[in-house]
N, C-alpha and C positions, 0 to 999 in steps of 0.2 A: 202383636204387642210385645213389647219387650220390658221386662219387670228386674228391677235392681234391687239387690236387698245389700247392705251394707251397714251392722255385720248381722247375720242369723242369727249369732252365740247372742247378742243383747236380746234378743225375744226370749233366749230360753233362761236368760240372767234376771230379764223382770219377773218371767212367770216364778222363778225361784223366790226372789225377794217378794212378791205379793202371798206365796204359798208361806213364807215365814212369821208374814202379818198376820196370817189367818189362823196361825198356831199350828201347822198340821207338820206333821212328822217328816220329815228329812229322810231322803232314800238314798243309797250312794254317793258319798264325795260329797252333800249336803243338798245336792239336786230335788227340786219335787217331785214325789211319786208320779203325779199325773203328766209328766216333763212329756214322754212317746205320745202321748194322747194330745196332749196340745203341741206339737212338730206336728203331729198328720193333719190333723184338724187345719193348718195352714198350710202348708205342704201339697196336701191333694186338692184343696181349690185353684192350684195353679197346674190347669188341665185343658187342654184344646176340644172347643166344642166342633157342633156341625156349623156354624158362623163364623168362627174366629177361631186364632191360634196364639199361643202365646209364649215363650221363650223365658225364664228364668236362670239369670245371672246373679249368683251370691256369694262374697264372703265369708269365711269361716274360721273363726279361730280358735285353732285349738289346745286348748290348757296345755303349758307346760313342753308343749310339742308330743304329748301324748292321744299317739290314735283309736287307744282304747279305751280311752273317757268316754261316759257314758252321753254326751253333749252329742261329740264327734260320731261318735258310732250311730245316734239316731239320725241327725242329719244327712250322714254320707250314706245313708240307707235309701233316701228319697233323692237322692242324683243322679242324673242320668251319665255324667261323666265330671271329674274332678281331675283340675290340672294343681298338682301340690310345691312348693316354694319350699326349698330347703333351704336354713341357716351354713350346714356345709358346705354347700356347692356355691356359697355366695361368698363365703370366708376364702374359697379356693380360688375364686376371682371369675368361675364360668358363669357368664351372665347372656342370657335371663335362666335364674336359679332354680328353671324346673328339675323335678326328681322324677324320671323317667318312669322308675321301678315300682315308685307309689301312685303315678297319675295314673288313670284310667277311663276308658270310655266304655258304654257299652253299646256305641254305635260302630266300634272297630271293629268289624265284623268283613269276610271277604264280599257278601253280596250290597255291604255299604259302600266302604272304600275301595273296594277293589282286588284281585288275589294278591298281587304283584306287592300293593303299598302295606296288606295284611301279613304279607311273609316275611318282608322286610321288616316289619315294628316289630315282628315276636322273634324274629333272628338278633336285633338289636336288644331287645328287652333280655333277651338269655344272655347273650355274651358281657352284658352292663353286672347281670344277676352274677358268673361267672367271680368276674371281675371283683364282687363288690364280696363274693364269699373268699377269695382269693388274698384281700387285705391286710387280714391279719397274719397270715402267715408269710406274707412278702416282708412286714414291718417286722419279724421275728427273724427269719431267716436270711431274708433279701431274695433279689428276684434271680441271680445266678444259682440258687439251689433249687428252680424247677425248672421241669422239662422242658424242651425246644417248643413241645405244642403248645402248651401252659403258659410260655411263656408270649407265646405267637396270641393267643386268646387277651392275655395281659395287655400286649400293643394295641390291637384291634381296639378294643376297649376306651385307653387313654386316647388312640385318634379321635374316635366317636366321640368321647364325652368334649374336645377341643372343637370339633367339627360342627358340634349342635350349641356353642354357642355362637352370638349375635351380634353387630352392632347397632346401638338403635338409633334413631332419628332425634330422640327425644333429650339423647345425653350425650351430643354432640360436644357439648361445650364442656362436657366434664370430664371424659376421658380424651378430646380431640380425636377420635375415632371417625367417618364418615359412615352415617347410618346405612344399611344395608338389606335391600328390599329382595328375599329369596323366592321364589316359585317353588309349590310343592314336587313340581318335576325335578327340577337343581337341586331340594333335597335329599329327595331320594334317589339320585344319582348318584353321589355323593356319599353317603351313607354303603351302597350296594359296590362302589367300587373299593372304599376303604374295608367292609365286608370282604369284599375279592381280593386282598394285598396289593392294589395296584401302589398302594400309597405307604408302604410295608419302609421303605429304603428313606424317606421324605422325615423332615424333622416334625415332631411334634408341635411347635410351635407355627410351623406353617401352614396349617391346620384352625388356629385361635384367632377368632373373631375375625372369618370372613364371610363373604355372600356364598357364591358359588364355588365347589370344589376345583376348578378350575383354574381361580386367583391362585390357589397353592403352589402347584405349577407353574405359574408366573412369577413367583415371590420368592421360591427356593429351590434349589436343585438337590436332586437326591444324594442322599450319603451314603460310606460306603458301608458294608453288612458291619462290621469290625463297629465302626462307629454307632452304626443303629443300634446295637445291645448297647451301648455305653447309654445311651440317651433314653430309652425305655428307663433306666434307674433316675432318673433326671426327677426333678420335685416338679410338680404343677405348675404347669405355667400359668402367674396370677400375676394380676395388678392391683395397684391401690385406688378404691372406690370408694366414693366418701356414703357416709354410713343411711346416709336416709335412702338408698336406692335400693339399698336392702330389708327394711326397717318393717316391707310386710311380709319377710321372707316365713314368718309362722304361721303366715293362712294360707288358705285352698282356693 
């Protein structure tokens, strides 16, 4: 059975507003004290018996864009894995605007997916993490006053995050893009070669919004070292998306 909830936050927004009718006192942020107790109370009825199984897909939104709302924090307690929608990476034009660093599963495990595909997400997740503490001091300083390595982790990085976005089927007719249907092999191919610097000399944009790492290849030829550091400084390669494609970019 497959169960859709769409959105969580309105259960724990009525149980608030019916806890206000009833005069009872307000606990954090205005939320009802009994808010954790009524999340479980629903929450754990959606559990696979010895009959049947059942699967739980839900929306979540969360105040403000803050994950430490007390909403957020009980919900994302009872998930088994959350993939999160970031405002920034939609502003930056990488679509679909998941945020690597905050999604999570906790079936990513190597006796789930595999050693290979588990080595890879957490070599990727560190080098994004790198990348994303790396930020502000590139926006201070620029990226010629760090090291050769630092600066090699920095590349990696912007490949990766060009390389993991998509084009979808669905929004063909609004970026003229041709939707693009990847296999989990092609991604992590892909991923582990630009990992390996195969793709070190290659422009960043050749990279944005393809299927398999191999279109790259086909679409651009490498440049030369001289040139590569110049384009590592290069802003985001983004386009302009009309605004409702982002518009749920604050839930999970």
């Amino acid at each position: 059975m497959l169960l859709l909830v769409d959105n969580i936050f309105r259960f724990i927004q009525a149980g608030m507003e019916i806890s206000g009718l009833m005069g009872q006192m307000p606990s954090r942020l205005g939320y009802q004290p009994t808010m954790g107790t009524e999340l479980s109370s629903l929450e754990e009825r959606i559990a696979n018996t010895d009959t049947g199984a059942i699967t739980s897909i839900q929306a979540v939104y969360v105040p403000a864009d803050d994950f430490t709302d007390p909403a957020a924090v009980h919900t994302f307690s009872h998930l088994s894995a959350s993939i999160v929608l970031s405002r920034k990476r939609a502003s930056e034009g990488l679509f679909p605007a998941i945020d690597p660093l905050q999604s999570s599963s906790k079936m990513a495990t190597p006796g789930i997916v595999g050693d290979r595909h588990y080595a890879l997400a957490q070599e990727i997740r560190h080098t994004l993490a790198q990348y994303a503490e790396l930020k502000d001091i590139i926006a201070m300083l620029g990226l010629e006053q760090l090291s050769p390595e630092v600066r090699n982790v920095v590349g990696r990085a912007r490949r990766l995050e060009r390389f993991l976005t998509q084009p979808f089927f669905t929004t063909e007719q609004f970026t003229g893009k041709t939707g693009k249907l990847v296999t989990l092999n092609d991604a992590l191919d892909g991923c582990e070669r630009i990992l390996r610097d195969e793709f070190k000399d290659y422009p960043e944009g050749a990279l944005y919004m393809i299927g398999a790492i191999g279109e790259a290849q086909a679409s651009a030829k490498p440049t030369s070292p001289a040139k590569t550091g110049a384009a590592a400084t290069a802003k985001p390669h983004a386009v302009a998306k009309p605004l409702e494609h982002v518009a749920g970019s604050h839930e999970s």
